[in-house]
N, C-alpha and C positions, 0 to 999 in steps of 0.2 A: 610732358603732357601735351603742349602744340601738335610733336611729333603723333601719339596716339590720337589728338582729336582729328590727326589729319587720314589716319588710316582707318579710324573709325565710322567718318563721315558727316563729322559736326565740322562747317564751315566750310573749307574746301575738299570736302571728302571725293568726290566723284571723281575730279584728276587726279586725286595719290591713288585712288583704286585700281582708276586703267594703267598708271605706272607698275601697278602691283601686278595687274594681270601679265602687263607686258612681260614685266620683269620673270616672270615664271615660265612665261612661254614660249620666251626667246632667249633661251639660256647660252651664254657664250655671246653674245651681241653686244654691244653697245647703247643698252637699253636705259645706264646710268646716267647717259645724256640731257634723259629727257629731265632730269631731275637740274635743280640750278646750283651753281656751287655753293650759295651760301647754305642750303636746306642739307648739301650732301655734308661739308663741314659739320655743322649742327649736329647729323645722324652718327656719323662718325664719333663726333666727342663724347656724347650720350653712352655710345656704346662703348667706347675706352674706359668712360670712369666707372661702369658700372663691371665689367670683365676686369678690369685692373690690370691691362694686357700691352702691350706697347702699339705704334703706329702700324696700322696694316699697310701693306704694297701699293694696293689701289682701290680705289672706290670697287670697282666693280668685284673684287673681289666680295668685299667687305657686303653687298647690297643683301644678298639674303637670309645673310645672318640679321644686319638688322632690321627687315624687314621682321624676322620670325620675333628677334628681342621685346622690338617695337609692338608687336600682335598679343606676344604674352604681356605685355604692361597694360594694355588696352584689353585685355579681358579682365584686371585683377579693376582696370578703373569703371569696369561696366557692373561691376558688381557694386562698388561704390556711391557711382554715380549713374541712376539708373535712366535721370534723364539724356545721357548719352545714347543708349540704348546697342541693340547687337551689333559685334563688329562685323562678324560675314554675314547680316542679312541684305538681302537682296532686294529688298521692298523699297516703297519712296520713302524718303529721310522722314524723319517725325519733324511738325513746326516746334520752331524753340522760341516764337515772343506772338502777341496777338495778332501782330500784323500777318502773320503767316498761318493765319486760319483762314477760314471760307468766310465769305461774306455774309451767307442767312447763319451762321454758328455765330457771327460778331453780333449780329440782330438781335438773335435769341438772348447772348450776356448783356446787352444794352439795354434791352428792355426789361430787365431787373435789377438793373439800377435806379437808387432814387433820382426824380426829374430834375433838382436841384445839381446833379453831379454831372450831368450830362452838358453841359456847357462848356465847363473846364474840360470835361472829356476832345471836345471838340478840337480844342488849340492843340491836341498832342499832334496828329499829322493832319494832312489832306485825306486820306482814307478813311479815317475816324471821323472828320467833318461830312464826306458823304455820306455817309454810313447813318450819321445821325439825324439825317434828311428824313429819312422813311418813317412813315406813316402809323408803321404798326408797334414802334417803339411809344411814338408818342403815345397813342391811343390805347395803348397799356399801362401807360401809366395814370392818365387821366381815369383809366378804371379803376384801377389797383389803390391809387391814393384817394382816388374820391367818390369813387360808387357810380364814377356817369355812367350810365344808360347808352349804348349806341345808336340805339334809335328810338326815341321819343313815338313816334308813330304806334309802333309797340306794347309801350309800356302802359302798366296797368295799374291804376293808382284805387285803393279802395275798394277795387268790382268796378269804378268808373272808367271809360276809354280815355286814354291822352287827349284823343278831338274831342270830345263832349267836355274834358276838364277845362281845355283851354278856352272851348266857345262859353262855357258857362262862369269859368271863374278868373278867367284871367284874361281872356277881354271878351266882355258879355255882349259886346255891338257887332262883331263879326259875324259873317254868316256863314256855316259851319262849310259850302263850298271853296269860299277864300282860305280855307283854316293851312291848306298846303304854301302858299304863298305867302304868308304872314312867318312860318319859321324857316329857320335857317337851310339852307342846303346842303345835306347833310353825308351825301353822296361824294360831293368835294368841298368835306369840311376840312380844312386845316388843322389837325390837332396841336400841333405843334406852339401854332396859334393862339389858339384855344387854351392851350396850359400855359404857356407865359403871361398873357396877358387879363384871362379873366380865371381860370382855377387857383394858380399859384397866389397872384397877388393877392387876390381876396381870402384865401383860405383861413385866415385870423376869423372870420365872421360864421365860420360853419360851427355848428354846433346849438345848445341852449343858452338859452335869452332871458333873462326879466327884465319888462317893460318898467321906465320909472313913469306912473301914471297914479300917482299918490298911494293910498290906499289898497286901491284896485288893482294894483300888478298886473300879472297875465302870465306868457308860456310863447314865446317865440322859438320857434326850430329853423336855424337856416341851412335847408342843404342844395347840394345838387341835383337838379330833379331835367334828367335830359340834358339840352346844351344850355340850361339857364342855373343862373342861383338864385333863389326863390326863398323868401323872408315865409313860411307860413305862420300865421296866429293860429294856436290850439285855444278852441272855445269849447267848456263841458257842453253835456247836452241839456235841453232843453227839460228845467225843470218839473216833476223830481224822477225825470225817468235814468236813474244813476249807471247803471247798467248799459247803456248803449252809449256807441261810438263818438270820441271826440268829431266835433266840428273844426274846419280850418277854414281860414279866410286866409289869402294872400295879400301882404303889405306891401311888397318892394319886390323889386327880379331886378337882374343884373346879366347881361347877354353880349353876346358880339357879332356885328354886321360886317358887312363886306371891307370896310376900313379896318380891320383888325383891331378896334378898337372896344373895352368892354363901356356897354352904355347902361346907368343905375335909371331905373323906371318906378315911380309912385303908384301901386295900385290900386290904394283907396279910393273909396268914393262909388259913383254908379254909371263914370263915364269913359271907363278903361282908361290903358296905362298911359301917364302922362310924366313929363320927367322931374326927375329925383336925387339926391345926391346922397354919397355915403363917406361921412367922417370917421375916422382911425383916431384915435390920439391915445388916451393912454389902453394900459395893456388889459388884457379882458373886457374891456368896452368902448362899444361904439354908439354914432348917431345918424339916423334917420333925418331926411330933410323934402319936404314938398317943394320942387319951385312954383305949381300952378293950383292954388288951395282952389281957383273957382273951382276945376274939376269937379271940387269932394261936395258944390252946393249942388239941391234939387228945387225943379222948378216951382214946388210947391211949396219953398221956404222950409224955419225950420219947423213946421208943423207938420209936413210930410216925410223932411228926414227923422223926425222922433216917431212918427208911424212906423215907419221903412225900418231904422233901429230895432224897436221893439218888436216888431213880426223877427226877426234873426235874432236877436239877442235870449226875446222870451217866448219864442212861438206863438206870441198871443197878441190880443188887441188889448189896450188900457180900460176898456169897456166889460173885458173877461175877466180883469183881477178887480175883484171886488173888496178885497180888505186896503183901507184907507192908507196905514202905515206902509207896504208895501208899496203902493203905486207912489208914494213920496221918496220913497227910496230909489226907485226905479227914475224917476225923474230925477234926482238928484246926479246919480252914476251917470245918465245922458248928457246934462249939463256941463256934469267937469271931465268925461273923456273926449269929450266932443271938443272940446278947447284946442285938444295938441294938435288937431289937423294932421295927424299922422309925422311930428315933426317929434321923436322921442329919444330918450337914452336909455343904450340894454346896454344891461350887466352881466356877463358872462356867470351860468350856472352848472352845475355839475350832476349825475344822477350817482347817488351813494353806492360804494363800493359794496359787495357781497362777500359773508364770512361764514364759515361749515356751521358754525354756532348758532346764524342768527335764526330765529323764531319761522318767518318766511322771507322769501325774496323783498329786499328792498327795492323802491319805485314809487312812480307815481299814480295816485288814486281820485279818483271821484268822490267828493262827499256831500251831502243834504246839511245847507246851515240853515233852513226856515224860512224865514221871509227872502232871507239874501240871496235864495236860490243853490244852485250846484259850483263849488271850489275846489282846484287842485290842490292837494297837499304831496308832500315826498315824506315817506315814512323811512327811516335809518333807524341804526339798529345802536348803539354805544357800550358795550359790557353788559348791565343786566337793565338796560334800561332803550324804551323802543319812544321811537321821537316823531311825529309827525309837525311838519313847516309848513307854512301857508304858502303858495306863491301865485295868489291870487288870494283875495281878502274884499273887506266891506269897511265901509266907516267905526263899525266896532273896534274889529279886530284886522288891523291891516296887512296887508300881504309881508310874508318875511317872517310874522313871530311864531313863534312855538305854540299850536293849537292845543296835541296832545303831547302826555307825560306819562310813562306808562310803566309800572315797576315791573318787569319781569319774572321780581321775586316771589311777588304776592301775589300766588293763582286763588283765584277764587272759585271754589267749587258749588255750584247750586243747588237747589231743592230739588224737589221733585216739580212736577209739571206745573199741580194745580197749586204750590206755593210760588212759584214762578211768579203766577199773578199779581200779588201781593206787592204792591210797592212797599207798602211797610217792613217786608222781608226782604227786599234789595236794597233800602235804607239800612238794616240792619248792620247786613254784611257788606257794604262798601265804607260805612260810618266806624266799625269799627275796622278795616282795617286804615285807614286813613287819620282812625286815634293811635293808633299803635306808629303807624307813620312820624306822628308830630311827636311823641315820644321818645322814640327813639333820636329824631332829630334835634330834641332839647339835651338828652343826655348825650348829646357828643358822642353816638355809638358810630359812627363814619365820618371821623374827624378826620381818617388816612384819607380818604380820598374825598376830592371838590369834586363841588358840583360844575358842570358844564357853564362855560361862560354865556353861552346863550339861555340856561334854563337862572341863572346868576342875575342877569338882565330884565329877565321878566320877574319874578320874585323882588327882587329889587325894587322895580317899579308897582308891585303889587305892597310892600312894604310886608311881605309876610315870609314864612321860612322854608325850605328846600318839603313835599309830600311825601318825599321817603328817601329813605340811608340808602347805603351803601351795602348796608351788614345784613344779616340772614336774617329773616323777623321769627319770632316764636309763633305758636297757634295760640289766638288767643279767644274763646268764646264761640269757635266754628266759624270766626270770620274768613279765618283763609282756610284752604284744602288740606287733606293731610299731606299733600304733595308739595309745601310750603316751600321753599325752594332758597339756598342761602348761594352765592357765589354767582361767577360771571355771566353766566347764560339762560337761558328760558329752558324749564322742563319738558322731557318728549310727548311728542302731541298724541294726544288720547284719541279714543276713539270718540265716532260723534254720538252727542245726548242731545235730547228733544228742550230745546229752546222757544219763548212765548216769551214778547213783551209784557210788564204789567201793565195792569189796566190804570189809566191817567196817565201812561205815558204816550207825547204826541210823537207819530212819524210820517212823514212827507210821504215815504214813499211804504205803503200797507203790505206790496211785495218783497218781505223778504226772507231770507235761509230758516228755517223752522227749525234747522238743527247748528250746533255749535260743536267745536273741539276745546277749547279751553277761552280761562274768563280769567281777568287780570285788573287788580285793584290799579288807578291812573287818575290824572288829573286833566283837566279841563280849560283854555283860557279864555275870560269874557269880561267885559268891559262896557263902559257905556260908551256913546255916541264921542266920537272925535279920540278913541281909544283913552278914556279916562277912568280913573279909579279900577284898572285891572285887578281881576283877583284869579285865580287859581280853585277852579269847584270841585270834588271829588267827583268822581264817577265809575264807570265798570265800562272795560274795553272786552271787547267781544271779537275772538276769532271764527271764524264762521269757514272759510278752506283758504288756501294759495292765494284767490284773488280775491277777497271780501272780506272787511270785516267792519265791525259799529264800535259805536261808545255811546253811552248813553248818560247825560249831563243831570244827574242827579239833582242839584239845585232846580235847573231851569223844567226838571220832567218833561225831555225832550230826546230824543233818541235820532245820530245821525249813522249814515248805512256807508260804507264807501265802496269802490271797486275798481279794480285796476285798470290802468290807462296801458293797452296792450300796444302799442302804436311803437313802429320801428323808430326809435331815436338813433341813427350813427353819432358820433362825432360827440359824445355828450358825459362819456362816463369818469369818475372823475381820478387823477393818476396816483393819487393816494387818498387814505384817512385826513390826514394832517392838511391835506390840501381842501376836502370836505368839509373838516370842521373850520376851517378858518373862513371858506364860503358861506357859509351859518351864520358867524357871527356877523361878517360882512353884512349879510343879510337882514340880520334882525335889527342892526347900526340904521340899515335905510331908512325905518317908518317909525323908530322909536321915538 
């Protein structure tokens, strides 16, 4: 085989060839010279054992016979072994290791390698170490792993410009001429840099967040936004207008200056970024740390920062809300979030996976709780049962627990318009299916299967029992539709029918869907103040299309609207079910 890789052109091909040509064209010469004795031995033996012939006379006799020998073994091995390739072609040899490709082809497979591998890469030679120098590797990865932006300049946040974001939100004191000399240089940015030192290390922090802030939780997003990593606070909007665009405020960036260094910055307060620190310890959560809390005061004490709060928080002045309980509530949220001075611990959250089955897309929604204003919830889907989580909350009910409860099985079909009105006739039909409910849960008809440990936990602390089985319910008295529904998933969605709150039901917000697809018997969680004496109230969950839908709290004759939070979240979704539900419980563990 040496013999054939050498006529073929792997390794030393090019002198056994000109031997070869020689050898043919100088027939009768002493062209067997050129070859060494040990290589002509070699050729010889080869060719005896395989003829089964005795010693020939002399080499040169012997040369183009085995030259021809040797040409036919190296065609049967090019069939073989295809990376050999033709033995009479005349073109340039094929490369046989990576070293022996072009430099922009090494580029190209470098730069679709993960960034992590590329270091190790480096020790293999000196070739590989330069090669990994360049620029466009790096900055392909940096994209490819984390979403950065090339040029901030650019980029377009919300319909907002990058400069207007930065002079307005991220340091409000600049003046929007300075805004080029305040970022980085981005023309000879160091990517390389840039992903060792502040992408890769930090990358544990990207993703969703809940704030530990008692009660009150929140919705932290950390991603890469341009050459910074940037903590955003998602805040609903501005009571009860449920439908429009989250709010974001910025807590914390994290960046890198001419020292190659990444530097953690405090953004709170009203006196731009001042510095900050970010602790790692265990896994899924970290902590937030102000070192210069003066920053966060304002000169007019705290009776100017509780103005200043309240114009962002609730669009209004405390002089505009005029029901009494409310503005005590509103004071109160000021008082004890105002305490952490931005010095917090997030717990890493997930956005629930999506399944052909479920009802609609699972996510995060907007919803109206009354005095407390607007709260995110994340709606999941579980077999025949659809879940909405707090992760933001009030002194009732605090971020983490299981708002709604919602059978899937029991659609509820309505009257006609002008019964619609009728609270009496929505008591009817949510009363009994919610008898039927507890009925079945007495007689042990979904014994096979438990209930969720988080829906376990609240029930528990409610002291009362699971609002519905597992098991197909019967029709009983026109509570549910004839479309009653038994097994794992929600029935296909109907067409829409003309929907109208009844009258004595209150809602925050007067604008909403006139028309509905389907209505689903569910429960409700409320409690008194400091989350005490929880109970579970029957209600009617209203799908209204893809991104909206209500519930309306039967007990309390109060009706909330929700609406989906459309907002790009990367980094957030979560790598299984079993991963989901065990964040849940985690979850509902925090405020219990």
């Amino acid at each position: 085989m040496a013999v054939c890789a050498r006529l073929c052109g792997v390794g030393q091909s090019r002198r056994c060839r000109r031997r070869q040509r020689q050898n043919q064209q100088d027939q009768g010469s002493d062209s067997d010279m050129d070859m060494d004795e040990e290589e002509e031995e070699r050729i010889v033996g080869q060719t005896q054992a395989e003829t089964g012939s005795g010693p020939r006379p002399s080499s040169a006799a012997a040369g183009p016979s085995v030259a021809h020998d040797a040409a036919t073994e190296c065609n049967r091995a090019s069939v073989n072994r295809l990376e050999i390739g033709n033995c009479g072609g005349t073109g340039p040899p094929k490369p046989q290791s990576l070293l022996d490709l072009p430099p922009e082809i090494l580029v190209e497979i470098f730069s679709t390698l993960p960034g992590t591998a590329l270091p190790n890469l480096a020790l293999v030679c000196k070739k590989f170490r330069q090669i990994l120098n360049t620029e466009t590797i790096w900055r392909r990865r940096c994209t490819d792993e984390f979403g950065m932006r090339e040029d901030l300049r650019k980029m377009e946040v919300a319909g907002v410009s990058s400069k207007e974001l930065y002079v307005k939100r991220v340091n409000p004191r600049v003046k929007s001429g300075r805004f080029v000399k305040l970022l980085p240089d981005y023309e000879h940015m160091d990517y390389r840099a840039l992903y060792m030192h502040l992408l890769h290390p930090y990358r544990h922090i990207l993703g969703l967040w809940q704030p530990d802030i008692g009660p009150y939780g929140g919705l932290l997003n950390v991603v890469v936004d341009g050459l910074f990593i940037i903590g955003w606070m998602y805040l609903p909007p501005h009571d009860p207008r449920v439908e429009d665009p989250m709010r974001r405020r910025p807590l914390f960036r994290i960046h890198m200056w001419e020292n190659k260094k990444a530097s953690v910055e405090c953004m709170y307060g009203h006196k731009g970024p001042h510095k900050g620190d970010i602790q790692t310890g265990k896994k899924d959560e970290f902590s937030t740390k102000c070192n210069q809390t003066d920053h966060h005061r304002m000169p007019g004490g705290r009776q100017e920062e509780f103005r200043t709060w309240l114009e962002e928080e609730w669009g209004r002045t405390l002089e505009d809300i005029f029901h009494e309980h409310m503005q005590e509530l509103i004071l109160m949220k000021f008082i004890y979030t105002s305490q952490y001075d931005n010095c917090l611990t997030y717990r890493r959250i997930f956005l629930p996976p999506r399944l052909p089955s479920d009802l609609l897309a699972p996510g995060l929604f907007k919803g109206t709780y009354g005095s407390h204003g607007l709260e995110i919830v994340m709606l999941s889907f579980h077999g025949p049962w659809a879940r909405a989580t707090k992760l933001t909350g009030d002194p009732n009910v605090p971020a983490g627990q299981l708002t709604l409860n919602v059978d899937l099985r029991k659609s509820v079909r309505l009257p006609d318009l002008e019964q619609q009105r009728s609270v009496e006739e929505l008591s009817r039909l949510v009363l009994g299916a919610h008898e039927e409910a507890q009925r079945e849960s007495q007689q042990g008809a979904a014994a096979d299967v438990e209930p969720s440990a988080t829906q376990e936990a609240v029930e528990g602390a409610a002291g009362g029992s699971s609002p519905g089985s597992r098991s197909g319910p019967g029709p009983e008295d026109g509570a549910c539709s004839e479309g009653s529904h038994s097994g794992s998933g929600a029935p296909p969605a109907l067409e829409p029918q003309p929907f109208v709150l009844p009258l004595g039901v209150i809602a925050r917000n007067e604008v909403y869907p006139r028309t509905c697809r389907m209505c689903f018997y569910g429960t409700g969680l409320i409690a008194g103040h400091g989350f005490t004496s929880p109970e579970r109230t029957p209600g009617l969950f209203i799908l209204f299309d893809q991104d909206r839908f209500g519930f309306i709290w039967l007990e309390l004759k109060s009706f909330s609207l929700y609406s989906r939070l459309t907002d790009q979240l990367p980094h957030a979704h979560a790598p299984s079910m079993e991963r989901f539900e065990a964040m849940l419980r985690n979850m509902q563990s925090w405020t219990s």
